[in-house]
C-alpha positions as CSV (number, residue, x, y, z in Angstrom):
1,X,113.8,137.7,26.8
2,X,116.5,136.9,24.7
3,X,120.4,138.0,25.4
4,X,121.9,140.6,23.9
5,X,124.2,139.4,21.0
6,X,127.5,140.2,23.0
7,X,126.0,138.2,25.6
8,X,125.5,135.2,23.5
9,X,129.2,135.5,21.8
10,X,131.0,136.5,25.3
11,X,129.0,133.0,26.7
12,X,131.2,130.6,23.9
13,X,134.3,132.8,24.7
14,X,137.3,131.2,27.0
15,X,139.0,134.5,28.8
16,X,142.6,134.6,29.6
17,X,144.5,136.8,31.9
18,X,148.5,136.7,32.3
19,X,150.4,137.0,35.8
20,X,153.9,137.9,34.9
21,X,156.8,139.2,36.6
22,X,156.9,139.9,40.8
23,X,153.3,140.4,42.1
24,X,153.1,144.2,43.4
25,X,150.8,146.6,43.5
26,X,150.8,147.7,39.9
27,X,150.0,143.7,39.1
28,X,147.0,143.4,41.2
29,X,145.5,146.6,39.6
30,X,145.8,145.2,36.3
31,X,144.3,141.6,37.1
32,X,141.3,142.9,39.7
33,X,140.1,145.2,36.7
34,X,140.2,142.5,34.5
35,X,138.6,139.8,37.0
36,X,136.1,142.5,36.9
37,X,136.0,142.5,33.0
38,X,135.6,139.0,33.3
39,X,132.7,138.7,35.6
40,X,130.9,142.0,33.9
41,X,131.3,140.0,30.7
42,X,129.9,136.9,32.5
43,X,132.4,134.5,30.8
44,X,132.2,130.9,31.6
45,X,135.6,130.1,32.2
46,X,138.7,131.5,32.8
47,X,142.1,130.5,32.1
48,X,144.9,132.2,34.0
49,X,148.6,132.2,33.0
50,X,150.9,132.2,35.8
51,X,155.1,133.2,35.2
52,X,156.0,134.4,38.5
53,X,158.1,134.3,41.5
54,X,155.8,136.0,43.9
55,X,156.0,139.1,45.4
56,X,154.2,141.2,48.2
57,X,151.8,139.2,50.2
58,X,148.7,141.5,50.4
59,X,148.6,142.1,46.4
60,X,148.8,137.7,46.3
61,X,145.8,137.7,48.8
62,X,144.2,140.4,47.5
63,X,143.9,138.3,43.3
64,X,143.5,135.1,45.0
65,X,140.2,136.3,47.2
66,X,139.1,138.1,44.0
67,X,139.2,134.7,42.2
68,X,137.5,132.8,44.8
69,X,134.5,135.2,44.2
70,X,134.7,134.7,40.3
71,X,134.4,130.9,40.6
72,X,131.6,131.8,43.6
73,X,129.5,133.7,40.3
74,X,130.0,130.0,38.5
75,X,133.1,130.6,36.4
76,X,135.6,127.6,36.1
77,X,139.2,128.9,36.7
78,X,142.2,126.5,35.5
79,X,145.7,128.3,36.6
80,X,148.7,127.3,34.2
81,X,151.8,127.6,35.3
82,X,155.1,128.9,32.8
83,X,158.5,129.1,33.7
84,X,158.3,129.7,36.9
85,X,155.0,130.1,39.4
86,X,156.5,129.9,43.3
87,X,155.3,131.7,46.5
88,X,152.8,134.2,46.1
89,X,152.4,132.4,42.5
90,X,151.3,129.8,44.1
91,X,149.1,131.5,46.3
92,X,147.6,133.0,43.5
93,X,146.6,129.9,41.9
94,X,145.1,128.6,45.1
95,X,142.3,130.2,43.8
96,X,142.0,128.4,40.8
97,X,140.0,125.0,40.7
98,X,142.5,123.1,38.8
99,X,146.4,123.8,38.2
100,X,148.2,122.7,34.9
101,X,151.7,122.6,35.3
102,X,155.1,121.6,32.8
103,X,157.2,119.2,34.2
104,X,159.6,121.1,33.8
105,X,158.3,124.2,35.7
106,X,159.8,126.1,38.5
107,X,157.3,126.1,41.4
108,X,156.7,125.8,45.2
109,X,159.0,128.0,47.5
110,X,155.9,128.2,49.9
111,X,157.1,130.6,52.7
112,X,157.7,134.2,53.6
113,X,160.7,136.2,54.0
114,X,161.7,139.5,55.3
115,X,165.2,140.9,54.8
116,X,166.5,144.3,55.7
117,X,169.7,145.7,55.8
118,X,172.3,146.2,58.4
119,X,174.8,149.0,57.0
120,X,175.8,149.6,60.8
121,X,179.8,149.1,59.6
122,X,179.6,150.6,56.4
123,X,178.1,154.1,57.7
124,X,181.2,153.8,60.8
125,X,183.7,153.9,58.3
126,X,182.1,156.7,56.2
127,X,181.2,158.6,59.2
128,X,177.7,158.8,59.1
129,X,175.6,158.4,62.0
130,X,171.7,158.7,61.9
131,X,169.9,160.6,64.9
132,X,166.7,158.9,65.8
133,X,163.7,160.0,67.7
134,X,161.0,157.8,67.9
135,X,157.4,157.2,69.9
136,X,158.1,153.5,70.5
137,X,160.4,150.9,71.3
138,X,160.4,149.4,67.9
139,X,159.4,152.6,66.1
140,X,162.9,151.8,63.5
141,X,163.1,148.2,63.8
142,X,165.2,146.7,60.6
143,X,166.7,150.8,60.7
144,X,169.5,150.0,58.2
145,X,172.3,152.1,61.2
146,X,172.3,149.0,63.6
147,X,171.8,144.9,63.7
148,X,168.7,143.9,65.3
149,X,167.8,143.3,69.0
150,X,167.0,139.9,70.0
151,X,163.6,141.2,71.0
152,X,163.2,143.0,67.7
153,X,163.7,139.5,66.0
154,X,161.4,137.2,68.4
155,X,158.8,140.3,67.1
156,X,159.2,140.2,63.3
157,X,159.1,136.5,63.4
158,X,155.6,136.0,65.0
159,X,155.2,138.1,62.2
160,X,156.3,135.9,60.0
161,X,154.8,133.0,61.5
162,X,151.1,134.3,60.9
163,X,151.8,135.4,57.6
164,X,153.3,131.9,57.0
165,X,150.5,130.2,58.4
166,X,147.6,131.9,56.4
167,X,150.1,130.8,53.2
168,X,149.5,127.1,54.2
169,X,145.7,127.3,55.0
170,X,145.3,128.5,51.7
171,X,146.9,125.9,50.1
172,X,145.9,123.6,52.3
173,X,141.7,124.8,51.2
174,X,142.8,124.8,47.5
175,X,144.4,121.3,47.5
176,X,142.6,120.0,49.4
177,X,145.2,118.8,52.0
178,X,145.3,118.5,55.9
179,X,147.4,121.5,56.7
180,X,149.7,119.2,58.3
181,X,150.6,117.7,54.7
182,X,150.9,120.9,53.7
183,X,154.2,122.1,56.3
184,X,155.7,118.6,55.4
185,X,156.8,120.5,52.1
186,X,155.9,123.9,52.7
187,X,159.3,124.4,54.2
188,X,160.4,127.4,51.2
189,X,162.1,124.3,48.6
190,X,161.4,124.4,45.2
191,X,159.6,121.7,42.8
192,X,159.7,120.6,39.4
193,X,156.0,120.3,38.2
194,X,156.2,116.5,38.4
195,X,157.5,116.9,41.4
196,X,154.6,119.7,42.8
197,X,151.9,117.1,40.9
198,X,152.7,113.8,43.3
199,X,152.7,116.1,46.0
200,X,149.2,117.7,44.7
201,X,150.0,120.7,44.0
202,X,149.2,120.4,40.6
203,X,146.5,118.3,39.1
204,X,148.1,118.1,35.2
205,X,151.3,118.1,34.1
206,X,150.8,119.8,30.4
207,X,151.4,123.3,28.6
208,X,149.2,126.3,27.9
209,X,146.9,124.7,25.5
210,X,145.8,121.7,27.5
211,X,145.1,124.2,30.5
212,X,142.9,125.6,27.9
213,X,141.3,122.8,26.9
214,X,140.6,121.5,30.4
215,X,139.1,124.9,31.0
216,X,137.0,124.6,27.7
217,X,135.6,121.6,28.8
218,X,134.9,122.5,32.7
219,X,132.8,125.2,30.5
220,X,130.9,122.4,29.2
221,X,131.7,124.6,25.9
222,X,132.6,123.5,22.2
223,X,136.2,123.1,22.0
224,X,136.1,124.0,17.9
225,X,133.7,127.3,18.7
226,X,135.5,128.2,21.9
227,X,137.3,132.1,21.2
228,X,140.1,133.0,23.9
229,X,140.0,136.5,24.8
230,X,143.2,137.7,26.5
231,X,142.1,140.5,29.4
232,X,144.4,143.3,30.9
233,X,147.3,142.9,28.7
234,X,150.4,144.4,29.8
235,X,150.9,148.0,28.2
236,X,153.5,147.8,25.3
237,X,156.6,149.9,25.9
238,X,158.5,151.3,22.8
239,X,161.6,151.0,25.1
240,X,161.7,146.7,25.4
241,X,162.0,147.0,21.6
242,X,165.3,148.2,21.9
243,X,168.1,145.1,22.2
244,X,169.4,144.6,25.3
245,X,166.7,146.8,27.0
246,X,164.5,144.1,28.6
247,X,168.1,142.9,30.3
248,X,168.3,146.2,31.5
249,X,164.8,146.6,32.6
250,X,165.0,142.8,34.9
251,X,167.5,144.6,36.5
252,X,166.1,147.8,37.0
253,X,163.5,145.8,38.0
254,X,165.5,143.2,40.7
255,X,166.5,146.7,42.1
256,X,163.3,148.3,42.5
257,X,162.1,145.3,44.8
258,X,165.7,145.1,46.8
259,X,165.1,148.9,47.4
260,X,161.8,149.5,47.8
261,X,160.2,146.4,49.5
262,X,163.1,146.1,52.1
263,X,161.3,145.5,55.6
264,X,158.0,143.7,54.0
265,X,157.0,140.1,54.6
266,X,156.9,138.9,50.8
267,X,155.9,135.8,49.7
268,X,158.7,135.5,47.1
269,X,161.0,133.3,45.9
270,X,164.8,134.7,45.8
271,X,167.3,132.0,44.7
């Protein structure tokens, strides 16, 4: 029987699908339904643009494990890393089978960190005092009325730790590497994409389009016939038109995450 048209003309096509901005919850939504776009379509290759610092670790796990079963259905992934692609980033493209960096790009930052807030003076000298009444011990651990206990601490960092060490299993499958080699860099530093490529991190140092082409010929597919199809595109918002609004909205933004991912491991790099 032969394939329906589409089926022939999605088989020369090269999709695309863009990671930008911290990785939450509104970021995974977007790239699983287009991973699912992608395999429904039954494209031979995908390329997947990367311009991120990370964010919460369960949305990073939950792309990468969604990739992993893309390339499983015989699609060849190539990650290509922007500006910057650190932490859960780099997670991300653990999924990928090859990573095309710039030498110039921000990456690495491989770690996890949890931060909360200890107001404890700030509320003295204002007056307020929180009443707690709780089922456990560390029912209100990181509470933002009082410093940690050293108990509470030894706790959250065994959390930490496992969250840390699944981060270098994964990169140590992706790459490759013993994960040995792996904690001899994975200590939260940054690289420069040269820099992330001797270490191998990254398999080629070039921009977009060679990560396209290298995908294109993975595909074993005709570089001169190949279309790119971009897949869940960001929705448009009349408001980033405005000058000075996207300025506004990285801050808005920066704030969002300070507020409302306070207490979560994140795999995320915060200069």
């Amino acid at each position: 029987m032969m394939p329906w048209p589409w089926r022939r003309k999605t088989r020369r096509t090269l999709a695309r699908i863009a990671i930008e901005g911290p990785i939450l919850a509104s970021t995974r939504e977007r790239v699983l339904k287009a991973l699912r776009q992608v395999e429904e379509r039954e494209c031979p290759a995908l390329l997947l643009r990367i311009d991120s610092p990370g964010g919460t670790v369960g949305d990073s796990q939950e792309i990468h494990a969604a990739l992993k079963r893309l390339r499983e259905k015989g699609c060849r992934v190539v990650a290509s890393f922007g500006n910057i692609s650190a932490s859960g980033g780099v997670y991300v493209a653990m999924g990928a089978e090859k990573i095309v960096a710039n030498p110039g790009t921000i990456t690495g930052s491989i770690g996890v960190i949890l931060r909360g807030n200890d107001l404890s003076r700030l509320l003295e000298r204002v007056g307020v005092r929180f009443e707690i009444v709780k089922s456990g011990l560390y029912k209100d651990i990181l509470s933002p009325d009082r410093a940690l206990t050293e108990a509470e601490r030894q706790l959250l960092q065994e959390l930490i730790d496992s969250s840390y060490n699944q981060f270098v299993a994964a990169v140590a499958e992706g790459r490759g590497l013993l994960e040995d080699q792996v904690r001899g860099f994975a200590d939260g530093r940054v690289f420069s994409g040269a820099q992330a490529r001797s270490l191998g991190l990254v398999d080629v140092l070039g921009d977009e389009e060679a990560a396209r082409r290298l995908a294109v010929e993975l595909a074993g597919l005709d570089p001169t016939h190949t279309k790119t199809i971009t897949f869940g595109r960001q929705p448009k918002r009349f408001a980033g038109l405005i000058p000075g609004r996207s300025l506004l909205c990285g801050l808005v933004e920066l704030l969002t995450m300070e507020v409302g991912l306070g207490g979560q491991p994140l795999w995320l790099h915060r200069p």
